[in-house]
C-alpha positions in Angstrom: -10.0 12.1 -21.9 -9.4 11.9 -25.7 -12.5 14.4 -26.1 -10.2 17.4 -27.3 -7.1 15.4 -28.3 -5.8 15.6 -31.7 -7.0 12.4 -34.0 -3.9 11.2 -34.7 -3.1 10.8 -31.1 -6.4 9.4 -30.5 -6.0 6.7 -33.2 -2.8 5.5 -31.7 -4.2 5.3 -28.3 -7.2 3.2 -29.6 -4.7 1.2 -31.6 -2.9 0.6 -28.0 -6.1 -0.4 -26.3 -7.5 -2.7 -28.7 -4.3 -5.0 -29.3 -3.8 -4.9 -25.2 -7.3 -6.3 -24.7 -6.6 -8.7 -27.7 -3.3 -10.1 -26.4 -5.3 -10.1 -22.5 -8.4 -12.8 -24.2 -5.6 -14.3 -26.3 -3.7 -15.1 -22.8 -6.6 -16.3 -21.2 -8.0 -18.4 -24.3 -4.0 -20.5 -23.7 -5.3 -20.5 -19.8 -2.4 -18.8 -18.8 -4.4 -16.7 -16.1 -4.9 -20.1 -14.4 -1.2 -21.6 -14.6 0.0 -22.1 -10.9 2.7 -19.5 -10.5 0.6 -16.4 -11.7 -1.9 -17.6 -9.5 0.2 -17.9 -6.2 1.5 -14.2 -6.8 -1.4 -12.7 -7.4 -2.9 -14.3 -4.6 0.2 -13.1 -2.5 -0.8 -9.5 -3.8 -4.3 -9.7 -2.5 -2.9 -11.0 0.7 -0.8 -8.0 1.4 -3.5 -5.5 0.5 -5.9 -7.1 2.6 -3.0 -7.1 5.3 -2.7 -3.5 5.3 -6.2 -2.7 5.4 -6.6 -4.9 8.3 -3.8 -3.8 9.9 -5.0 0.2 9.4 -8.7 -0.5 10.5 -8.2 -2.8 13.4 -4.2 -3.3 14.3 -2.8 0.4 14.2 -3.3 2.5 16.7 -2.0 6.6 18.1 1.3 6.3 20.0 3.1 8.4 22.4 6.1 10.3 21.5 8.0 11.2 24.9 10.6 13.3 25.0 12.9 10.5 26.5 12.5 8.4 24.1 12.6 10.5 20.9 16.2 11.6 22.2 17.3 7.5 23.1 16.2 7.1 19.7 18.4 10.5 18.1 21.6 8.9 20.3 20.9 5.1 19.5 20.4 5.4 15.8 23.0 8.0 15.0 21.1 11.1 14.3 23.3 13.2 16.4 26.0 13.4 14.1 26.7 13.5 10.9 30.2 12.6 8.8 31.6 13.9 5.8 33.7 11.3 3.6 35.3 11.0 0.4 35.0 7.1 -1.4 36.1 5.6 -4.6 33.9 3.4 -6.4 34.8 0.2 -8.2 32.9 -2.9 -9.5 35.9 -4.9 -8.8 37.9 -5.7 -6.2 40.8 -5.6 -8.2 39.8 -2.3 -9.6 39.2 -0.9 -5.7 43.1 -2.7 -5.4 43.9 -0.6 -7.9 43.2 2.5 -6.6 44.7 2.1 -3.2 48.1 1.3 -5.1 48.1 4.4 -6.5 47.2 6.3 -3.7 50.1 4.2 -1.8 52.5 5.3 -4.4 51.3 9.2 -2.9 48.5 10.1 -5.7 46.3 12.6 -4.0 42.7 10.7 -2.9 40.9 13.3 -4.6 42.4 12.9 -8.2 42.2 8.9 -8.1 38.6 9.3 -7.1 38.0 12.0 -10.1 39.6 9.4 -12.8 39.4 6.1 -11.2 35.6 5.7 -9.3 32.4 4.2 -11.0 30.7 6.6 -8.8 29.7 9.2 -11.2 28.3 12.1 -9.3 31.0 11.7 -6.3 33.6 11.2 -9.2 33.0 14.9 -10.2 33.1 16.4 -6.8 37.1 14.3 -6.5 35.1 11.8 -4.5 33.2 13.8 -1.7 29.9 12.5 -0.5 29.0 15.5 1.7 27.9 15.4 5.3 25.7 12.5 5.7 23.8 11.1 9.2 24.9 8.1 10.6 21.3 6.8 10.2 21.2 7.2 7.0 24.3 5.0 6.6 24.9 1.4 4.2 25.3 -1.0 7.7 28.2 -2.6 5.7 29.8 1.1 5.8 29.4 2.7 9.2 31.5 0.6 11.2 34.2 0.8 8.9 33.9 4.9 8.8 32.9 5.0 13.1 36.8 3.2 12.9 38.6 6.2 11.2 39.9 9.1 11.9 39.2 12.3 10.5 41.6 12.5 7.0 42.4 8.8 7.5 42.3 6.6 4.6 40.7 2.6 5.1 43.5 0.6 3.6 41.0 -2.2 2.6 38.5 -2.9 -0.2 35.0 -2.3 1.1 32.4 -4.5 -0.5 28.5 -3.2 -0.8 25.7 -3.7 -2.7 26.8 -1.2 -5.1 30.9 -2.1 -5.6 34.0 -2.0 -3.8 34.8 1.4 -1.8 37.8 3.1 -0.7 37.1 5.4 2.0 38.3 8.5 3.5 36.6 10.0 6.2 37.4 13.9 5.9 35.1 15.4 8.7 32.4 15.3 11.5 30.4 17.4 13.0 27.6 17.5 15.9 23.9 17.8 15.3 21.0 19.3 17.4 18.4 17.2 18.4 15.5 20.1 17.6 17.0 20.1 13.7 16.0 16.5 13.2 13.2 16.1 15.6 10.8 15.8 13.3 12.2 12.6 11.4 13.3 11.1 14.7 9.7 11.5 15.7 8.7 9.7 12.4 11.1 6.9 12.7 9.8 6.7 16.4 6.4 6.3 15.0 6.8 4.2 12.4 9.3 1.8 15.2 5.8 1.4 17.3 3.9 1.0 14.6 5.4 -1.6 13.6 6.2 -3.5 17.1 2.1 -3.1 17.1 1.5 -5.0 13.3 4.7 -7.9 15.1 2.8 -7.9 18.3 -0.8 -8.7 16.0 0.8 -10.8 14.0 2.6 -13.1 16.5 -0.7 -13.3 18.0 -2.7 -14.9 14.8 0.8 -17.3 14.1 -0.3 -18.5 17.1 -4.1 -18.7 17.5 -4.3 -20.2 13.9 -1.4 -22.8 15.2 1.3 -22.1 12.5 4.1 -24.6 12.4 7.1 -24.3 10.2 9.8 -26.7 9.9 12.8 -27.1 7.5 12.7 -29.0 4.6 15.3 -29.9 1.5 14.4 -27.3 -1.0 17.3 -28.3 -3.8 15.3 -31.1 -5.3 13.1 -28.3 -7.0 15.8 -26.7 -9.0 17.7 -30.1 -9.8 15.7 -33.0 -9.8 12.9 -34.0 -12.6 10.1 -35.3 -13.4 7.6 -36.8 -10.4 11.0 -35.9 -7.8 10.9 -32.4 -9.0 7.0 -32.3 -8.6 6.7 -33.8 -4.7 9.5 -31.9 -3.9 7.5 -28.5 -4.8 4.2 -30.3 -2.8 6.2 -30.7 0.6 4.8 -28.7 3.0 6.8 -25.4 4.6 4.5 -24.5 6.7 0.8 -25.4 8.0 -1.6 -24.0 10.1 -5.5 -24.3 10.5 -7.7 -24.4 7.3 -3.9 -23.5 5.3 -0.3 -24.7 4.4 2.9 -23.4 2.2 4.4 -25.5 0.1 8.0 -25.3 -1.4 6.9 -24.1 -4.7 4.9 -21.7 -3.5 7.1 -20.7 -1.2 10.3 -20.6 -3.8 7.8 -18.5 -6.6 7.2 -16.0 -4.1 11.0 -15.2 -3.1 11.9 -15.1 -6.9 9.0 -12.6 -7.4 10.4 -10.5 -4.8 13.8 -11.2 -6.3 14.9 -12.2 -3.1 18.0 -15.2 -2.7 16.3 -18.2 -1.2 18.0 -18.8 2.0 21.0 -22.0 2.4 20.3 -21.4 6.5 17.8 -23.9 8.0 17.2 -21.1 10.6 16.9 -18.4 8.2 14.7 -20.5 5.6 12.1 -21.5 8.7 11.9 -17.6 9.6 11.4 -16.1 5.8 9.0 -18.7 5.6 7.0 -17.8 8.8 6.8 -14.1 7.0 5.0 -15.4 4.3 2.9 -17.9 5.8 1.9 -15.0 8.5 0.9 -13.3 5.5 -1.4 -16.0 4.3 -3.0 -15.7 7.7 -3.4 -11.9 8.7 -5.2 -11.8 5.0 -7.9 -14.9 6.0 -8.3 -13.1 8.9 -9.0 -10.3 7.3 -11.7 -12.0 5.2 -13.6 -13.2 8.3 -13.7 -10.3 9.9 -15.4 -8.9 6.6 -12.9 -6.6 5.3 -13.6 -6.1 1.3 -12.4 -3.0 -0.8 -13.4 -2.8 -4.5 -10.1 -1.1 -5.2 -7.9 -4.4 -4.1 -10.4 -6.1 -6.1 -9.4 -3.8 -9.0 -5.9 -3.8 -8.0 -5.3 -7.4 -8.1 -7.3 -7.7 -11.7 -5.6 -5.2 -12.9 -1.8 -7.2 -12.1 -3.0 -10.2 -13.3 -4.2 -9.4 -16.5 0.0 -7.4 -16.7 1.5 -10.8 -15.7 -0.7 -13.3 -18.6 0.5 -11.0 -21.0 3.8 -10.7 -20.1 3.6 -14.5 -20.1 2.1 -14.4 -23.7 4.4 -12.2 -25.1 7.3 -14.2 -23.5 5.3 -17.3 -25.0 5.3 -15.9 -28.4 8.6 -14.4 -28.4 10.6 -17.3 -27.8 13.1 -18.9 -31.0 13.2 -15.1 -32.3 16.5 -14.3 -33.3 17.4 -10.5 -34.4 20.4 -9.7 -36.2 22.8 -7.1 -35.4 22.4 -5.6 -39.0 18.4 -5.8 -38.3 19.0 -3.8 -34.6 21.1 -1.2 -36.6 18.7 -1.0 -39.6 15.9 -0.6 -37.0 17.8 2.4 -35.2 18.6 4.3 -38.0 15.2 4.1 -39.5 13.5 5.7 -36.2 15.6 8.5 -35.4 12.5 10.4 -33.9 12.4 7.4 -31.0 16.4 6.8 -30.2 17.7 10.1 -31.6 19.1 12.8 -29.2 17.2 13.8 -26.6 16.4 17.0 -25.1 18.2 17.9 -22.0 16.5 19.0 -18.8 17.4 20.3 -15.6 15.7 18.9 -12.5 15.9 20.4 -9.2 15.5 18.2 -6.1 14.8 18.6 -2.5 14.9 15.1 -0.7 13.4 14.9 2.7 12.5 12.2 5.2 9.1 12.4 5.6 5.7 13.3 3.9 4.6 16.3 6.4 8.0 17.7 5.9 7.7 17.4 1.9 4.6 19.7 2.1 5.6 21.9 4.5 8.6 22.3 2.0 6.3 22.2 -0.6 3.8 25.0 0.9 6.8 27.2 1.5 8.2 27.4 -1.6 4.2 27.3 -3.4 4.0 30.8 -0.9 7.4 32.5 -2.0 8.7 32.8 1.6 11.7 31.0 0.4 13.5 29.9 -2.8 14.2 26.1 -3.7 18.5 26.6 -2.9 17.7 28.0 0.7 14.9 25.3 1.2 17.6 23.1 -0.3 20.0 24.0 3.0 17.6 24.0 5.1 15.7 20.5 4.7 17.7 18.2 2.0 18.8 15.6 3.4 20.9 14.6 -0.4 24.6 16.8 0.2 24.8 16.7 -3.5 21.5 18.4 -4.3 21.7 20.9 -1.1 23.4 23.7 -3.0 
C-alpha cells in the first residue's frame, strides 16, 4: 500500500506502473500477444496449471507407507550411508589434467584443491564437501565415488554439469534408518504419487488415441522459406480433437531450455510428455475444472513475455560504447557502488513439515540455529 509511503517513493512506483502498462498496449497495438510462439507457451502454461489441479482434485489420492517399504526404499536409494569426499573443481578438462599432475608429482590433495578448484566454497575448506547421502548424489558422480576406497584418489577427469572433478573419497559412515525416516517417507510419497499422475496419464494417452511417430526436425533450423514453414506444420503427434506439430513442439523445449533430442526413440518419448500434457489439460476442461487464479496466472505471463518481446523489438541496432558503460557507472555510484555485506544463516532440509518443525523450534527457543543446524541440515557446509 502506498497510503503511508513517503512521496518520493510513491512517484517512482507510479512512474513504474504507468510506462509498464504503456509498453503492455504498445505490445499489443504491434500484435505481438497474438504472434504464434508466445501463444503456444502460454498455452503450454495453462496446460500445466490446469494439469495439476486435475491431477490434485481427481488423480491424487492417500497412500500407504509400510514399514517394508520405507526401509527397501532407505537401502535401494542410498540413504543408509553417507560419504565424505574431497574434489577439485575445473571448467576444463585440461585444467582438471592439471591438477592431477601436480598431485602426481606428490602435492598434497588438500593444497591443489585450496589454489587450483573453481569450486569456491570447497576451495576454502582444501576441497572437503562434508558427509553427504548417497541419494543426494550427481548420478554422473556416485559410481565413480561407490568405486573408491576410503583416501583413494580417482586418477581420471570427472565431467558434470558443473566442470571437471578430481575426487578423493576421505570417509564413510553408517546411517540409522529412524534419523532419515522422515524424508524417506516423503520421497516414498512423492514415488506413489507420482506412479498414480503415470498410471492417469497413460490411461488418457490412450483413451484419447495418442500416436506419436518420428519425424525430420532439422529442416526447421536450416531450411527456408515454404521448406522451413511445412517442416514446422508436420505433425509430432495426434490424438482425438488435437495434434503437435514440430514447431510447436521445438518452441516448447527451447522455453524449457531443454536440448532437442538427435534419438528417434528419445524425440518420440519427450514428445509424448508434451502432447500428454495437451490432453490431461482438455480433460480437465470437460470435466469443468476452472480457477480464476490460472486465469490470472496465465494473463499475468503473457503480458511479461509481449514486453520482453517489445523491448527486444525496440532494442535491436543499439550499440553502447565502452566509454558510454564506464561514463554510465561512474555517474550512478549509489546503484553499482559497494554494497553492504550481510551474513545469512541457513538450515537446508528435505522437506516442508521438517522446515516448520525446524522453524517452530527455533520460533520457541528450545534450540539455537547451530544445534538445529546439526541436527536437521542436510548442506555439510552450513551445518556448523
Amino acid at each position: 500500500k502506498l497510503d503511508h509511503a513517503d512521496e518520493g517513493v510513491k512517484e517512482k512506483l507510479l512512474d513504474a506502473m504507468i510506462g509498464k502498462e504503456l509498453l503492455l498496449q504498445e505490445a499489443i497495438a504491434r500484435g505481438l500477444d497474438r504472434e504464434a510462439d508466445i501463444t503456444t507457451l502460454i498455452d503450454d502454461l495453462e496446460n500445466r496449471l490446469l494439469a495439476k489441479i486435475l491431477y490434485d482434485t481427481h488423480v491424487l489420492r492417500e497412500v500407504a507407507l509400510p514399514d517394508e517399504e520405507v526401509g527397501l526404499l532407505f537401502h535401494e536409494d542410498g540413504y543408509d550411508e553417507e560419504v565424505r569426499f574431497s574434489h577439485i573443481m575445473s571448467r576444463t578438462r585440461a585444467a582438471a589434467e592439471q591438477a592431477l599432475e601436480e598431485l602426481r608429482q606428490g602435492r598434497s590433495f588438500e593444497l591443489v584443491a585450496s589454489e587450483k578448484s573453481d569450486h569456491r566454497p570447497s576451495s576454502q575448506r582444501q576441497g572437503d564437501m562434508g558427509y553427504i547421502p548417497w541419494s543426494s548424489m550427481l548420478s554422473e558422480v556416485r559410481p565413480v565415488l561407490q568405486g573408491l576406497e576410503i583416501g583413494e584418489v580417482h586418477w581420471e577427469p570427472v565431467e558434470s554439469r558443473f566442470g571437471f572433478h578430481v575426487f578423493k573419497l576421505t570417509g564413510r559412515r553408517p546411517v540409522a534408518l529412524e534419523a532419515k525416516r522422515e524424508i524417506v517417507e516423503s520421497a516414498l510419497r512423492s514415488r506413489k504419487r507420482g506412479e498414480q499422475i503415470s498410471a492417469y496419464t497413460a490411461g488418457l494417452k490412450e483413451e484419447y488415441g495418442l500416436e506419436c511417430r518420428a519425424v525430420s526436425i532439422g529442416a526447421v533450423s536450416t531450411g527456408s522459406g515454404e521448406a522451413k514453414k511445412r517442416a514446422a506444420e508436420d505433425v509430432l503427434c495426434s490424438w482425438r480433437g488435437g495434434v503437435l506439430d514440430v514447431g510447436e513442439y521445438l518452441q516448447i523445449r527451447r522455453y524449457e531450455g531443454e536440448p532437442v533430442p538427435q534419438d528417434a526413440e528419445e524425440l518420440v518419448r519427450s514428445a509424448r510428455i508434451v502432447a500428454g500434457r495437451k490432453i490431461t489439460a482438455t480433460e480437465a476442461k470437460r470435466l469443468g475444472i476452472h480457477d480464476e487464479e490460472i486465469r490470472r496466472t496465465v494473463a499475468r505471463r503473457r503480458d511479461e513475455l509481449i514486453v520482453e518481446r517489445l523491448q527486444e523489438e525496440v532494442s535491436q541496432g543499439i550499440r553502447v560504447s565502452q566509454a558510454e558503460v564506464r561514463s554510465f557507472f561512474e555517474s550512478h555510484p549509489e546503484r553499482y557502488g559497494p554494497r553492504p555485506t550481510v551474513l545469512v544463516l541457513e538450515i537446508l532440509v528435505e522437506t516442508e513439515e521438517l522446515a516448520r518443525e525446524v522453524l517452530r523450534q527455533l520460533t520457541a527457543g528450545e534450540a539455537s540455529m547451530k544445534q538445529l543446524a546439526v541436527t536437521y541440515g542436510t548442506r555439510e557446509a552450513t551445518r556448523s
